[in-house]
Backbone as numpy.savetxt, mean C-alpha at the origin, in Angstrom:
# Nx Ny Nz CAx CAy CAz Cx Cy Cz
-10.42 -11.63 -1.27 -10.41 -10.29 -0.71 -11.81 -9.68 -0.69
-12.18 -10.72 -0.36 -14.18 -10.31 -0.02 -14.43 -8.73 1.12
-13.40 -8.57 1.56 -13.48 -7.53 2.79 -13.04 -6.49 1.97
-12.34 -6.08 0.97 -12.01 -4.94 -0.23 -13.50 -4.69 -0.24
-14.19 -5.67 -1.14 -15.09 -5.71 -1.72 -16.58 -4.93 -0.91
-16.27 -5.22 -0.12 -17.75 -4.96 1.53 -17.24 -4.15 1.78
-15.71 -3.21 2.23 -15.49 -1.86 2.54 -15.88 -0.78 2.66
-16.56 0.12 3.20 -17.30 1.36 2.45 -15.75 2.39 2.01
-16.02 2.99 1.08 -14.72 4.00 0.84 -14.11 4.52 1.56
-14.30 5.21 2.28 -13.71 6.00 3.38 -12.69 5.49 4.51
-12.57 3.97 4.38 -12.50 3.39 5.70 -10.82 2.88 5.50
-10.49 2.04 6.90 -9.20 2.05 6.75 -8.83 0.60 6.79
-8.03 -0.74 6.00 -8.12 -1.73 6.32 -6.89 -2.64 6.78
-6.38 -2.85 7.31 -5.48 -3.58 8.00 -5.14 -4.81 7.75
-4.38 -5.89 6.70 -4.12 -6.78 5.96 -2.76 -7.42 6.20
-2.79 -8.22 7.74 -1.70 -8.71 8.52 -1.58 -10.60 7.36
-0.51 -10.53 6.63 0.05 -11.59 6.13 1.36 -12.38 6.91
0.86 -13.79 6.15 2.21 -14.49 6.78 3.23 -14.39 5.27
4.39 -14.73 6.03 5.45 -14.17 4.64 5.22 -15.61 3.17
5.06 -16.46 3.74 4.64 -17.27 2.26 2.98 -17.11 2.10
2.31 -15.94 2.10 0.87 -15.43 1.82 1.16 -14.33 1.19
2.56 -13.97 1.26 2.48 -12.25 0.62 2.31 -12.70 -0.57
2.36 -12.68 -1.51 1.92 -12.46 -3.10 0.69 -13.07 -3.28
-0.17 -14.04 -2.66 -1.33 -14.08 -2.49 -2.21 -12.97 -2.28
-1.35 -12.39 -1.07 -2.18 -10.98 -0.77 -2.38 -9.95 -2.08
-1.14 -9.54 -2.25 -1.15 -8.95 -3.47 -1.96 -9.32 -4.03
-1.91 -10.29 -4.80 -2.55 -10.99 -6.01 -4.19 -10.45 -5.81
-4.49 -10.83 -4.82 -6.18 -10.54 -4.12 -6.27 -9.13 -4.27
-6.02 -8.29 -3.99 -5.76 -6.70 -4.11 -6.00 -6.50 -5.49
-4.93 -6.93 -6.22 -4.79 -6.54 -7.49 -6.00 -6.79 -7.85
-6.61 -8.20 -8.28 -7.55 -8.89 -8.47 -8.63 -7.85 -8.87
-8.79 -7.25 -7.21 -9.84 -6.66 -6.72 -10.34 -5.63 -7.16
-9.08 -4.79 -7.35 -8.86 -3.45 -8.42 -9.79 -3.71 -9.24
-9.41 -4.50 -10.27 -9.62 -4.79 -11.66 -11.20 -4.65 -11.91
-11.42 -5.61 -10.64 -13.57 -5.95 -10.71 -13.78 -4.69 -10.83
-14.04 -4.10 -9.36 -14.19 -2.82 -9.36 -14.06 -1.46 -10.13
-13.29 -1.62 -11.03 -12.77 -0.25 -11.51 -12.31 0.83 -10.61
-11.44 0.40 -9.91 -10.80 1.47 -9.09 -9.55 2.02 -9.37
-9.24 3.26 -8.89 -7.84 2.92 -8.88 -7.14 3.15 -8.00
-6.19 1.96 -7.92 -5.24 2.05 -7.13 -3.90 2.05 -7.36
-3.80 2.78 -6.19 -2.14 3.27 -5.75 -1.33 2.66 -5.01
-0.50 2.09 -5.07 0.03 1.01 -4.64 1.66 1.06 -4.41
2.04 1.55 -2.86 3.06 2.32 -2.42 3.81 0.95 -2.00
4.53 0.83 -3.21 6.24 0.13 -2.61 7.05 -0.11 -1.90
7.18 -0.30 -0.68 8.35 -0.12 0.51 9.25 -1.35 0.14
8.53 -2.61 -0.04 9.05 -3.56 0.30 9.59 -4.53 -0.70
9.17 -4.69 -2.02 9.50 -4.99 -3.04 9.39 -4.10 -3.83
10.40 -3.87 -5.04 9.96 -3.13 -6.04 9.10 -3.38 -6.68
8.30 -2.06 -7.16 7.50 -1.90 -8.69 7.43 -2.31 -9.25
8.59 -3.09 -10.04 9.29 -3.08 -11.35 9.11 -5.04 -10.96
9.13 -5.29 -9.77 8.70 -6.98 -9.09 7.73 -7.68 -8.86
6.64 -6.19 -8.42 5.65 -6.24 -8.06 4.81 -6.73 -9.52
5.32 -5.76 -10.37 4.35 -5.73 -11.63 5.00 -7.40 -12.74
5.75 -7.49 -12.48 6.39 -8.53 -13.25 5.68 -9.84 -12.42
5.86 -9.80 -11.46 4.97 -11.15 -10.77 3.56 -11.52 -11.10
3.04 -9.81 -10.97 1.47 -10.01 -11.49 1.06 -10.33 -12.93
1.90 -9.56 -13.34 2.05 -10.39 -15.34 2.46 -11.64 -15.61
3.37 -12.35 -14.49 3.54 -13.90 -14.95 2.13 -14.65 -14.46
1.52 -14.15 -13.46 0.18 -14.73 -13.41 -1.13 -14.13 -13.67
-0.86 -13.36 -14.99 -2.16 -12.61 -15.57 -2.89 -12.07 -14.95
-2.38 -11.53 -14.07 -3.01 -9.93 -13.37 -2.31 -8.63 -14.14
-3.27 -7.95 -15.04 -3.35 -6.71 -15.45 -3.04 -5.54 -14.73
-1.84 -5.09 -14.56 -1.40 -3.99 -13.48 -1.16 -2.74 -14.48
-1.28 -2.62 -15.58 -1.26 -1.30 -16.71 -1.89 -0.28 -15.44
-3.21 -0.58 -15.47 -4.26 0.79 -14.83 -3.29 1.03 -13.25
-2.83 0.24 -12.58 -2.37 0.42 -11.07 -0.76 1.51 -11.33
-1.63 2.48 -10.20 -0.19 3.78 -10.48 0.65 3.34 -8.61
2.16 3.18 -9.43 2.58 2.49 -8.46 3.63 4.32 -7.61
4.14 3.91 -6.23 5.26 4.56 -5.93 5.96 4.07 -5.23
7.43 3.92 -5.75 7.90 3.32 -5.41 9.03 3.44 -4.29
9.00 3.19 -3.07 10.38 3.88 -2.33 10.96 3.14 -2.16
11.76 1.62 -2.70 12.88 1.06 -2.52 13.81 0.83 -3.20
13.43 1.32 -4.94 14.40 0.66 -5.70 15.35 2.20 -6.12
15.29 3.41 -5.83 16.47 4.15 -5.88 16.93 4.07 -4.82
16.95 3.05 -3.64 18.18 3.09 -2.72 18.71 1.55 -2.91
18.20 1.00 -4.00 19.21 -0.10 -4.28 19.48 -0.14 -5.41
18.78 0.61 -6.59 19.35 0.60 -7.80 19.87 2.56 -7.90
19.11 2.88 -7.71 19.05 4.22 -8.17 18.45 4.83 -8.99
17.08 3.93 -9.32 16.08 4.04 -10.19 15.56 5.69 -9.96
15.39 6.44 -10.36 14.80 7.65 -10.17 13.88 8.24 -11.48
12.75 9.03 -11.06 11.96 9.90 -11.94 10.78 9.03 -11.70
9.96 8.97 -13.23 9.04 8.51 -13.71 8.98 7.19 -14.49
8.47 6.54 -13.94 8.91 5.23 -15.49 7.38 4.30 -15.59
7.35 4.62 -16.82 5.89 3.72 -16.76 4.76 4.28 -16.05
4.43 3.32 -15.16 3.09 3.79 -14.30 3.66 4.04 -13.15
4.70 4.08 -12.71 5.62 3.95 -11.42 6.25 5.54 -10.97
6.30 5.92 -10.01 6.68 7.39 -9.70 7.58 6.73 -8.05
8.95 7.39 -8.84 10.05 6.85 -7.74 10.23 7.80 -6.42
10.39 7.16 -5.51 10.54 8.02 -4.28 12.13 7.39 -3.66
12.87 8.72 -3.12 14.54 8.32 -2.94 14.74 7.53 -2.13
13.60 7.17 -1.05 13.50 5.95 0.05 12.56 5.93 1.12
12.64 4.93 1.62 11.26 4.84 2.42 10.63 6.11 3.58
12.23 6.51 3.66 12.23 7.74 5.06 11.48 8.89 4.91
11.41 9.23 3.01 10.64 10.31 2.67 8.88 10.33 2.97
8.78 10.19 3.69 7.33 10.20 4.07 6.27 11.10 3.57
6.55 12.37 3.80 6.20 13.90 3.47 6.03 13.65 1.95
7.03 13.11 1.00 7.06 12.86 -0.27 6.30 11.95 -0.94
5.90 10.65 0.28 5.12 9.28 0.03 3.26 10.17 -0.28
3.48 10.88 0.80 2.37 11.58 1.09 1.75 12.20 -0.10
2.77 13.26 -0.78 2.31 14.12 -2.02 2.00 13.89 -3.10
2.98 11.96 -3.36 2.49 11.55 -4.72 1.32 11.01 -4.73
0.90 10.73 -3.65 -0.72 9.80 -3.45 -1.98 10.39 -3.89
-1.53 11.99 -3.09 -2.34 12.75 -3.52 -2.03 13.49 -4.83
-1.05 13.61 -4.93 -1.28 13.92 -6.27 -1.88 13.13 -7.74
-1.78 11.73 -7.42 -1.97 10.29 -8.05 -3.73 10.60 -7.97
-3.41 10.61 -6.95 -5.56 11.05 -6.71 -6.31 11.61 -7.64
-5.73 13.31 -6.81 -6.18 13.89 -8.18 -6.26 14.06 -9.08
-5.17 13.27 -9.96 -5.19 13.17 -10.91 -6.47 12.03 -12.01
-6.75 11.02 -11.05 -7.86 10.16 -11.49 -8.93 10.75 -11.45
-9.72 10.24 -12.74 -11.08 10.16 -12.72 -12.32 9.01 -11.92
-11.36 8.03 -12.00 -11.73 7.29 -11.11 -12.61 7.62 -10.26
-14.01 7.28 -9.62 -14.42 7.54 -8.29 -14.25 6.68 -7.11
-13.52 5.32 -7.31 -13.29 4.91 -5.84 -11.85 4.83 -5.90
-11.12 4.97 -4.83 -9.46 4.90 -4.97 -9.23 4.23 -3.94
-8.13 3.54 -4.28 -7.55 2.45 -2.96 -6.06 2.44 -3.21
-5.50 3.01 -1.76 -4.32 3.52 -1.66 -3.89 2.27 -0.89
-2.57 1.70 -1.37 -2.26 0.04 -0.36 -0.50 0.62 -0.07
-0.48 0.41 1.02 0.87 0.69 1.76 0.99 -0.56 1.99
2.35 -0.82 1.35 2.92 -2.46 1.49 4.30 -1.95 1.73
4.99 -2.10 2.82 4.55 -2.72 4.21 4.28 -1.55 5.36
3.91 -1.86 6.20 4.26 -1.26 7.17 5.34 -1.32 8.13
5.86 -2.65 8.15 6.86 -3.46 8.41 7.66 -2.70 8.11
8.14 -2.63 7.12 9.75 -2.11 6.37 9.52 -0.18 6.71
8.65 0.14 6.40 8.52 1.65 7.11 8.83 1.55 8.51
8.59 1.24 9.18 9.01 0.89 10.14 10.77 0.91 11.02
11.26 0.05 9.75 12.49 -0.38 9.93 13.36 0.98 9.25
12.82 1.83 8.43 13.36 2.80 8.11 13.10 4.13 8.69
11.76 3.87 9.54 11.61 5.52 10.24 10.94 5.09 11.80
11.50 5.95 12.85 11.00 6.08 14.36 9.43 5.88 14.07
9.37 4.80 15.10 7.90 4.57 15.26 7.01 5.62 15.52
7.40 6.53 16.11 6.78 8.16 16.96 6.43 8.55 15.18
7.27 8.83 14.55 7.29 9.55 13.18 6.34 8.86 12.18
6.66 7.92 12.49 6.09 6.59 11.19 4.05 6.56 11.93
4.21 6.58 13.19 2.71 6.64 13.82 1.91 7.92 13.64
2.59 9.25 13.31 1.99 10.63 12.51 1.91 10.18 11.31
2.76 10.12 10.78 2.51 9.89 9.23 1.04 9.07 9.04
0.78 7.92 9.52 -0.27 6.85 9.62 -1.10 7.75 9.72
-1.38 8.47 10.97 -2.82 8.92 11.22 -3.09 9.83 10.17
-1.79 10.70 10.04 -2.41 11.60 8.91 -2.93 11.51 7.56
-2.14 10.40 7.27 -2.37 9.64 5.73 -3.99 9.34 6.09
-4.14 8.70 6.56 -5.37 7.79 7.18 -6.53 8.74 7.15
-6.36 9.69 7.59 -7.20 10.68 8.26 -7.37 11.68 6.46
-6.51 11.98 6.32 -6.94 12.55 4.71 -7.11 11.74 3.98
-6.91 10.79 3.25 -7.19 9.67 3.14 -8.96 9.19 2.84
-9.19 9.19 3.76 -10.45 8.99 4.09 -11.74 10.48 4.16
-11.09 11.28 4.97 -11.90 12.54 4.61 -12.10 13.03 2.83
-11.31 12.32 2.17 -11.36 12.54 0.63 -12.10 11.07 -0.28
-13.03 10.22 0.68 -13.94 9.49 -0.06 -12.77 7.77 -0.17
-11.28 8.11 -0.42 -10.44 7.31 -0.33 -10.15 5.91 0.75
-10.16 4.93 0.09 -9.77 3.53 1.20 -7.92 3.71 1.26
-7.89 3.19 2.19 -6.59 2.47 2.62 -6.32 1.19 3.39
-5.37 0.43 2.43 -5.04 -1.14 3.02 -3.67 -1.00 3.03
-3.38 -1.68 4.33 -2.39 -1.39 4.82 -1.64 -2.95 5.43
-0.72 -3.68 4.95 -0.35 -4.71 4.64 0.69 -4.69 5.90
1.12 -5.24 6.27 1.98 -6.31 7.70 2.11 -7.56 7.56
3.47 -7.96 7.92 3.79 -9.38 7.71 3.94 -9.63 9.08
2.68 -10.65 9.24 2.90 -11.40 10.45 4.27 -11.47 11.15
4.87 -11.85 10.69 6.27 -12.40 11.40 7.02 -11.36 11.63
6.93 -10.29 11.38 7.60 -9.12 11.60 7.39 -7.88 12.81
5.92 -8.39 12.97 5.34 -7.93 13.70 5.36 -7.64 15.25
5.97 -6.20 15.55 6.02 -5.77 16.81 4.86 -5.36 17.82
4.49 -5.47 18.96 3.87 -4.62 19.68 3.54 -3.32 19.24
4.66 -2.37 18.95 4.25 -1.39 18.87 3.13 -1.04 17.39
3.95 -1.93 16.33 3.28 -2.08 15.35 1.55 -2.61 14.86
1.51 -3.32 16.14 0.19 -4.23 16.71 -0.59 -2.95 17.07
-0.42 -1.80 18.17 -0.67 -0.65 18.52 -1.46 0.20 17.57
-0.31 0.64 16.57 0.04 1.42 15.47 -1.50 1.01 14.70
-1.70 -0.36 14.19 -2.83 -0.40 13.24 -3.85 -0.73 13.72
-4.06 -0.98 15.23 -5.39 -0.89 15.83 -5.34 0.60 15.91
-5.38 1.35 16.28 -5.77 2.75 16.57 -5.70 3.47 14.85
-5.35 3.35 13.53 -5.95 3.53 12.73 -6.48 2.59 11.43
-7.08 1.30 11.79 -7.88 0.54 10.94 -8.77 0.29 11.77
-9.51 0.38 10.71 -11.05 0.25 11.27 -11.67 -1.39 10.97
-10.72 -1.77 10.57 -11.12 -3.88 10.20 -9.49 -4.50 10.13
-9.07 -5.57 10.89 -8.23 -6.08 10.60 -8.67 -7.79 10.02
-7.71 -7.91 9.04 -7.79 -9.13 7.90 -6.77 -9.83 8.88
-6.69 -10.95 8.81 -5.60 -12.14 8.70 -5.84 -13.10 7.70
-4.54 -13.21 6.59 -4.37 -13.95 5.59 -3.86 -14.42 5.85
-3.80 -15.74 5.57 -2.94 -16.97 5.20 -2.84 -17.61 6.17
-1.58 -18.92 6.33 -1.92 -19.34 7.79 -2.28 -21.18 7.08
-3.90 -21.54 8.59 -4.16 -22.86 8.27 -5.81 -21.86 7.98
């Protein structure tokens, strides 16, 4: 994840995976965190928190410092509140809500570089109108970045629509392709 690394803060990054590369991806992210001393926020759609962080601990990635939010596992478990480093959201549709914990996650760090990772875009997608889900983007994106903040923004190849193709050219400013040959 040499392109984390070369990023300037502000900017927006676009991290199109194939589906047996996703936890690679992750893994690289996480990784990346760690060098750096950043922190990151690391928004849930698509696997839980509670999966996310257990995967990275069976392969000794340190996820303590990473403040997660999570919007999938109170609409399949009913996980709700606070738990750990994890701040639950009721489902992916809440957008407005995805929005407030980020920033609130923000400000709350001392941290000076922050890297906000929306995993997936895919599954947002599948839970909110593209029209809706394409405001949300710019706006995230757009504050986001006017506040010194990166954003990586994860897509699984194979899932991948036109419109969605659209969607992250008009707000990333570098697109990645992982995995593959």
């Amino acid at each position: 994840m040499e392109e984390l690394k070369s990023a300037e803060p502000s900017s927006s990054i676009s991290i199109e995976v194939e589906g047996d590369t996703y936890l690679d991806a992750i893994k690289g992210i996480m990784a990346c965190q760690q060098l750096d001393g950043c922190q990151l926020i690391y928004v849930a759609a698509t696997v839980s928190a509670e999966s996310i962080m257990q995967a990275m601990e069976l392969i000794g990635i340190d996820v303590s410092d990473v403040r997660f939010i999570d919007c999938i596992s109170n609409m399949m478990t009913g996980t709700q509140g606070v738990k750990r480093n994890v701040i639950f959201i009721e489902s992916p549709t809440m957008l407005e809500s995805i929005m407030l914990k980020i920033e609130f996650i923000r400000k709350k760090t001392a941290k000076k570089r922050v890297i906000v990772v929306l995993d997936s875009l895919n599954t947002l997608h599948i839970h909110n109108d593209w029209k809706i889900l394409g405001e949300f983007l710019h706006i995230l994106v757009n504050s986001l970045r006017s506040r010194g903040a990166m954003i990586v923004i994860l897509s699984i190849k194979e899932q991948q629509s036109q419109d969605l193709n659209m969607l992250l050219g008009l707000v990333s400013d570098r697109t990645v392709r992982a995995g593959g040959d």
